[in-house]
C-alpha angles and dihedrals in degrees: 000000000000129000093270097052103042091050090048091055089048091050089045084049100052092045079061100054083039091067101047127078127191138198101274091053089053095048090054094037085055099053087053106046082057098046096264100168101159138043128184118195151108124254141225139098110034110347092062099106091038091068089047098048083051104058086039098062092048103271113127120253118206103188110203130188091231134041093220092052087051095049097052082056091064099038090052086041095057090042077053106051105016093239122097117278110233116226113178119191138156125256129292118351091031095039074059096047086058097039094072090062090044089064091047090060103045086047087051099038091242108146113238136161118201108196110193138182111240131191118259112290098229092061090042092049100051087039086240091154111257131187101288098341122198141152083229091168090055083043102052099038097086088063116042145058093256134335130217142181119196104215104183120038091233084063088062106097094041079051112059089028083061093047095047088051099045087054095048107040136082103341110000126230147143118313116195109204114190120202118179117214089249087069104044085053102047120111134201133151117314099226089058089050103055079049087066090055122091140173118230124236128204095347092167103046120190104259106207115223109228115269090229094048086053096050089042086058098052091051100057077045093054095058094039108128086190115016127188141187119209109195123202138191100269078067085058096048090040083077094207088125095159094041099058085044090054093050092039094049095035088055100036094214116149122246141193125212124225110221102269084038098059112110090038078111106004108261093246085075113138085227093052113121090181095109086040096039100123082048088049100041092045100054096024103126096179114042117194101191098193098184096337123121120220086226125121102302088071086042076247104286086310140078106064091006129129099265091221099036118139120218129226101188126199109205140140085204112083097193095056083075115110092004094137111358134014109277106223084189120026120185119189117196145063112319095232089055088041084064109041078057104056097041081055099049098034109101105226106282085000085137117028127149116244113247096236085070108049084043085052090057103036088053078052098047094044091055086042099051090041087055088051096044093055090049098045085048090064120099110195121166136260085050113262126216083260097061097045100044082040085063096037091054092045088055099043096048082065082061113041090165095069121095124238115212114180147174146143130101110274086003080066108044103038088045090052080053105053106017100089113207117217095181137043122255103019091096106092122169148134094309121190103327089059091220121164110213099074100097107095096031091054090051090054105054096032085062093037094050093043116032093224132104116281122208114205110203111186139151115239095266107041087051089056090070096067101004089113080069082068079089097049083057092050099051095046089046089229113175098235116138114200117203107193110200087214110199098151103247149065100264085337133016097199099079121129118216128261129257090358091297109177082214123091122260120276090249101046132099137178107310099194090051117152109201089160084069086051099069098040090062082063088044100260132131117265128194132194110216125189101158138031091253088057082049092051095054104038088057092042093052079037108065098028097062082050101217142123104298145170140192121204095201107193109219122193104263092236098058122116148029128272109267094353116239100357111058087132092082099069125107117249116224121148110324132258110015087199106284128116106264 
């Protein structure tokens, strides 16, 4: 063949490869056509070259060491930015890995999508034995908002366009998306292709809350002797910040914050009940839940509750009504067109909260703020939780910019007590699942969403769930700086073992840890850290060379409760099973 010819067949063969599409090209066609900027996953078999192609077209790739890890960045990503966070993993055990964060968003209304691999249908479906075979779609349908599988590439764009929708609208939540390796690899004519893809358009429409349900709601306002908003974090994702400050400040009525609530209005705030909210939540007799479930975290309108309260609950999701306790009120729509509502159909000082209560709980707030002042002013040593977390909050209210994600068991409560939040949405923690993992993921989208330092604050073992994602932060130089209360244990890290075993407790863990070490081996910066004043420093050179960090902050061993906060929660049988308690 001579020169010509050879270079006419090539370029014939390119215009024909010109003109064909596959699978891999539609699903990130797709993406893009719908703002996808950022996707968190693992690769392998078969979503390598996804990830490539990706990257490639201009969509960011965040590479993590563990699909849930992964998982918990798009789903925080998604509570972050309103749009649905993207997690990409292979099929079966790491379809798993990411299922675990799928169900934590749909538990906590974050709007995800988990794309996965799967093995060919037909094997599956025949239980041949694939490579990693799975039904992944039966599996992950329990535990999501809605699951899907596209079957044919020409499937692909209705697909993710119906995956993106469901997480976004009404009430968000997890979507799983299966796409076998046939269909990734499927090819057909490009220009038939690009006709399946299409852009959505209002996929989180305003729902309108009834006049007659508003005007039912002022009017139980309207009566309240001691009115109180709890805001949740739906009020916080709902994004209508100055809208919930207008109604909360025109109307004067006291709130208190959930954690991932709390900067809506800075905690400082003269309404703020957080510091009285046993007080407020005991005597409350009209109950305005804006975003925020009845669900155990509020021991279910129970426990510690005014016994004749009446609920008005804010909430896009009908069927949440009446979940725990009777709602007096129920408004069903988005938080921002629920108020809008209510400030249109509200006569001027129509709801107003009577003086004798605010005065009630700000008499409450101040005792109780003197008695945590005194506490926090202490200095034993060994260092405590309280004069670790005391440094870490006076360094962080000179940055109010910085995100706080958190999580642990007495690393989170005491934190959510003394860690004040100035602005809405940089609290991050373990939400209402409760689950602890979500540390490192969290971090990383958080910094990669939002461009600004991010501070991890986790107990030991909380932090052993996600800390090989140390590496991922490292590899990325985000500046995240993770500040480990390290007390050797899990809770505790004093207790002795049971019946003269020669193996450690069941709690402990390894006391002499260096996790500051840990992160060096990646190329970050570690600090040791033995009093609040180590801790102050360390964060301060931390942040402001704005680079992967981490504090190991060595807590006395015999600091902290069983379970934190909620100890209640296990279950009594007969007493001491031989530890140290």
């Amino acid at each position: 063949m001579t020169d010509t010819a050879a270079a006419t067949d090539t370029a014939a063969s390119d215009g024909d490869r010109a003109e064909l599409t596959d699978g891999y090209h539609l699903v990130v066609d797709a993406l893009k056509l719908n703002d996808v900027e950022t996707i968190y996953g693992v690769v392998g078999i078969p979503i390598t070259d996804l990830a490539r192609l990706a990257q490639a077209e201009g969509i960011r790739y965040v590479g993590f060491r563990h699909e849930s890890n992964a998982g918990h960045a798009a789903a925080i990503a998604g509570y972050l930015t309103k749009k649905p966070g993207i997690a990409l993993t292979v099929s079966a055990p790491g379809f798993l890995n990411g299922l675990v964060a799928l169900a934590n968003a749909t538990t906590n209304c974050f709007p995800m999508v988990q794309i996965s691999g799967s093995s060919e249908r037909h094997l599956v479906d025949l239980k041949q034995g694939d490579y990693e075979e799975m039904d992944q779609l039966a599996a992950a349908q329990p535990f999501v908002k809605a699951a899907y599988r596209i079957s044919r590439v020409e499937d692909i764009g209705r697909g993710i366009a119906r995956a993106l929708r469901t997480a976004i609208s009404g009430r968000p939540g997890g979507v799983y998306l299966d796409i076998p390796a046939a269909v990734l690899g499927s090819i057909m004519p490009a220009d038939e292709g690009a006709k399946t893809l299409s852009r959505l358009v209002d996929p989180a429409p305003r729902q309108l809350p009834a006049p007659e349900a508003v005007d039912r709601a002022i009017e139980l306002l309207a009566s309240a002797e001691r009115p109180l908003v709890v805001l949740g974090k739906g009020a916080a994702y709902a994004q209508a910040d100055e809208k919930i400050k207008q109604f909360i400040e025109s109307t004067g009525i006291p709130y208190a914050p959930m954690s991932m609530a709390k900067g809506l209005l800075p905690d400082g705030h003269p309404q703020s009940a957080a510091a009285a909210r046993s007080l407020a939540l005991k005597r409350a007799d009209v109950v305005v839940l804006m975003g925020a479930r009845l669900n155990w975290l509020l021991n279910h309108g129970e426990r510690g509750w005014n016994p004749d309260a009446q609920f008005i609950q804010i909430d896009i999701e009908p069927k949440e009504m009446d979940s725990n306790q009777p709602i007096a009120a129920p408004l069903v729509g988005d938080i921002e067109s629920v108020l809008d509502a209510l400030a249109e159909r509200t006569k001027p000082g129509q709801i107003s909260a009577p003086q004798a209560w605010k005065d009630e709980l700000a008499t409450k707030t101040a005792d109780n703020a003197a008695k945590m002042a005194k506490r926090l002013e202490a200095d034993p040593h060994p260092m405590q939780f309280m004069g670790a977390l005391k440094a870490v909050r006076d360094v962080l209210r000179e940055r109010p910019e910085v995100y706080l994600v958190n999580e642990g068991a007495n690393a989170l409560d005491i934190a959510r007590n003394v860690i004040d939040m100035q602005v809405p949405r940089h609290r991050l923690d373990s939400g209402t699942w409760g689950v602890m993992g979500i540390g490192m993921g969290y971090a990383i989208a958080a910094a990669v969403e939002s461009g600004q330092p991010v501070v991890a604050v986790e107990g030991d073992s909380a932090f052993g769930f996600s800390g090989m994602d140390l590496e991922t932060i490292c590899r990325y130089n985000l500046p995240v700086v993770t500040v480990i209360m390290n007390n050797g244990g899990v809770y505790k890290g004093d207790e002795a073992p049971g019946g003269g075993s020669s193996d450690p407790a069941p709690t402990a863990l390894m006391s002499a840890a260096r996790h500051d070490q840990m992160i060096e081996a990646f190329g970050g910066k570690g600090y040791r850290a033995t009093t609040p004043a180590e801790v102050t420093a360390a964060l301060t050179e931390a942040l402001a060379a704005g680079v992967p960090a981490l504090i190991d902050c060595v807590i006395d061993p015999s600091a902290g409760t069983e379970s934190g906060h909620i100890a209640h929660l296990n279950p009594k049988g007969l007493g001491n099973f031989g530890g140290k308690k």
